[in-house]
N, C-alpha and C positions, 0 to 999 in steps of 0.2 A: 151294489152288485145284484139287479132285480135278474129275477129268475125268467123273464122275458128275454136272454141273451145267455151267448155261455159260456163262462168263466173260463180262465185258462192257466192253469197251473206247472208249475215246476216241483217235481219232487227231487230231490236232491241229495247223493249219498257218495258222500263222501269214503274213500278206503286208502288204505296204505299194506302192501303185502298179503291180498285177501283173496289170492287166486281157489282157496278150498274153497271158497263158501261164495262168491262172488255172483258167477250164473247161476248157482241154484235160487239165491234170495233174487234176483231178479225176475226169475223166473216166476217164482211163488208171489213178488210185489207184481207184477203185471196182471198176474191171474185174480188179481183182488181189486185191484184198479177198474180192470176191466168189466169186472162184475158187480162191484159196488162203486162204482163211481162216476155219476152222469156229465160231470163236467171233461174239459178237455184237459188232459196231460200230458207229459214225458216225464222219464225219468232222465235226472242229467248224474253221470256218474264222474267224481272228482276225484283223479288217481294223484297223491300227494307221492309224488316221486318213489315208488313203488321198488323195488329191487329183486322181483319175484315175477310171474309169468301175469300179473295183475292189469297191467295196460294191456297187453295182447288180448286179454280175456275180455274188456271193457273195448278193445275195438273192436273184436268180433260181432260185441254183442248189439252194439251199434248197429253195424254193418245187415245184422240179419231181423234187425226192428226195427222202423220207422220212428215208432214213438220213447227207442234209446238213443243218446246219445252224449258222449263224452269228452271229456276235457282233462288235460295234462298240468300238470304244477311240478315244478324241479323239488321244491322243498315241503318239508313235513308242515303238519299242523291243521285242526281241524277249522279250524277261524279261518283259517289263510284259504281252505275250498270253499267256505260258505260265500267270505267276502267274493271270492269270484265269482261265485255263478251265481249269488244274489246281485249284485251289481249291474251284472251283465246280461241276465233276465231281461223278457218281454211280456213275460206272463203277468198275470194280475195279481196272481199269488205264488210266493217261492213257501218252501217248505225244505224240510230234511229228516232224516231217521236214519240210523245206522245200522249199516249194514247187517249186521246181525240180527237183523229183526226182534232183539228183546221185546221189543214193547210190541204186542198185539195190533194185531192192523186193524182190528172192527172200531177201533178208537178214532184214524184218521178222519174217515167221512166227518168226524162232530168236530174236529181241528177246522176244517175247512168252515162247514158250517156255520161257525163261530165268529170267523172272517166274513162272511157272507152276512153273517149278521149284524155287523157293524162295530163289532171288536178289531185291533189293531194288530194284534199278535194274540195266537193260541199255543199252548204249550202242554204236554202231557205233563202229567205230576203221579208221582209216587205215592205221595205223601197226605191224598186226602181221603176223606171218608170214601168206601167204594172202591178203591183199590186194591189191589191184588197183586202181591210182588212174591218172586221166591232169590235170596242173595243169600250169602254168607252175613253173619254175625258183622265183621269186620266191616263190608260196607253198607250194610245199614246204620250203622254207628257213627261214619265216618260222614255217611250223606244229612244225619240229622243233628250231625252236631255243626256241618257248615252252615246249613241251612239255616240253623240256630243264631251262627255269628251275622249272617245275612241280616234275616231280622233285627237282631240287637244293634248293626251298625249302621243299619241305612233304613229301617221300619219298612222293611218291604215286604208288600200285602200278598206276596205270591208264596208257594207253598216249598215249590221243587224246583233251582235255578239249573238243574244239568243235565235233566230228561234229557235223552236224543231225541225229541219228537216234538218239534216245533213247524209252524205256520206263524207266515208272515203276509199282509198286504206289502207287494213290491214299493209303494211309494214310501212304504214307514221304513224298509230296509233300507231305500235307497236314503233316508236322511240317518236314519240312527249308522248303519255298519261304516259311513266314514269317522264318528265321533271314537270308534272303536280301536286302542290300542292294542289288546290282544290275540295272538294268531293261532293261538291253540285251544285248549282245553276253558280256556275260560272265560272267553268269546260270550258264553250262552250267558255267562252273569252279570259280563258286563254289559251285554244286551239289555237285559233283562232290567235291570238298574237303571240306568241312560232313560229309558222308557218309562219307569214309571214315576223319575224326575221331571218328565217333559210332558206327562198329563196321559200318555197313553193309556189306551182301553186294554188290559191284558185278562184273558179269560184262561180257567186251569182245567183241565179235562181230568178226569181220574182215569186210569189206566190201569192193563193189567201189565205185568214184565217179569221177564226172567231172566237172571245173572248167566252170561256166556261166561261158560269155563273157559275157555281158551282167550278172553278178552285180554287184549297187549297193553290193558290199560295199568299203570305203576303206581296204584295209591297213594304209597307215601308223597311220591315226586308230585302226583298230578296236586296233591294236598298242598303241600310247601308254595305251589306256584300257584295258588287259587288264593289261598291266602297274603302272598303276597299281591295278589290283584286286587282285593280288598282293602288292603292298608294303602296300597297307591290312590284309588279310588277313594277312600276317606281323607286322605290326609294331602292329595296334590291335586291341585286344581285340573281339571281337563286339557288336554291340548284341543284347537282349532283343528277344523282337517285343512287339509293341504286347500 
């Protein structure tokens, strides 16, 4: 992707029930886009069946930007929106970060970057030198001890499999996200895995981020079901995509 032409991106943000916070982080991701960011974009917003004023919010905001626009899913799950709007991309590069904007935006441009540069997937990381993170006790603990099993089980040379804050070249999504059985939370590891079984180039950005209080994320649960995504993935051969 030589810089004699101009790239053209999907960022990508998934939400479920996020009518508080929806236009305003959109608001604040465009103001950054726009100003650091020479390439071409949109933002695609993916409402996983919402129950709260959340698609209203995401058509409006559509409606009143060119460069938003959105897409509807009946069922939850954060895999289940990425699968579809990477899939069904035309951009060169899909990408995603969650709404919440924990993770710092002056990180994205070097995700991009990264891709540009001949890596296959870039991804923020927590966990490496140069980082800067503010969470609870609890999930610091809980991210460095999966991560832990990560390594141990499949020697994977990456740091952080569950940042929100990944880039992707659309031709690498479009072969890895059919290999992909999981449609929620753990999507990003099995991503992650598949990929650097298959030779891929995966580059880790360090990042800064901060823990949202109000995050609907259920530790224990999201725990139990990551784990078992790992023992699937160790222990059962892959399924073919369809």
């Amino acid at each position: 992707m030589g810089r004699d032409r101009v790239t053209t991106i999907d960022v990508v943000i998934p939400v479920y029930n996020e009518e508080q916070v929806l236009a305003q982080s959109i608001a604040t991701l465009r103001g950054f886009l726009r100003q650091s960011l020479p390439q071409a974009w949109r933002i695609v917003i993916v409402d996983n069946g919402s129950t709260d004023n959340t698609w209203e919010i995401a058509q409006a905001l559509s409606q009143e930007h060119p460069d938003v626009v959105c897409l509807h899913l009946d069922e939850k799950g954060r895999g289940r929106a990425l699968r579809h709007a990477w899939l069904n991309s035309t951009s060169e590069i899909v990408s995603y970060m969650d709404v919440d904007l924990s993770t710092k935006l002056s990180a994205f441009p070097q995700l991009i970057q990264a891709i540009e540069e001949g890596y296959d997937i870039a991804i923020g990381s927590r966990l490496l030198p140069g980082s800067s993170l503010l969470r609870s006790r609890t999930r610091e603990f809980t991210s460095r001890a999966y991560n832990f099993l990560i390594k141990a089980m499949f020697r994977a040379k990456f740091c952080d499999a569950q940042c929100g804050f990944k880039a992707l070249r659309t031709e690498t999504a479009h072969k890895l996200v059919p290999l992909i059985q999981d449609q929620k939370w753990f999507f990003d590891t099995e991503l992650l895995i598949l990929a650097q079984k298959r030779g891929y180039r995966i580059k880790e950005i360090a990042v800064t981020w901060v823990e949202d209080p109000e995050s609907k994320v259920s530790i224990p649960k999201t725990a139990l079901e990551d784990i078992k995504g790992l023992l699937r993935m160790r222990f059962r051969p892959p399924k073919r995509p369809a």
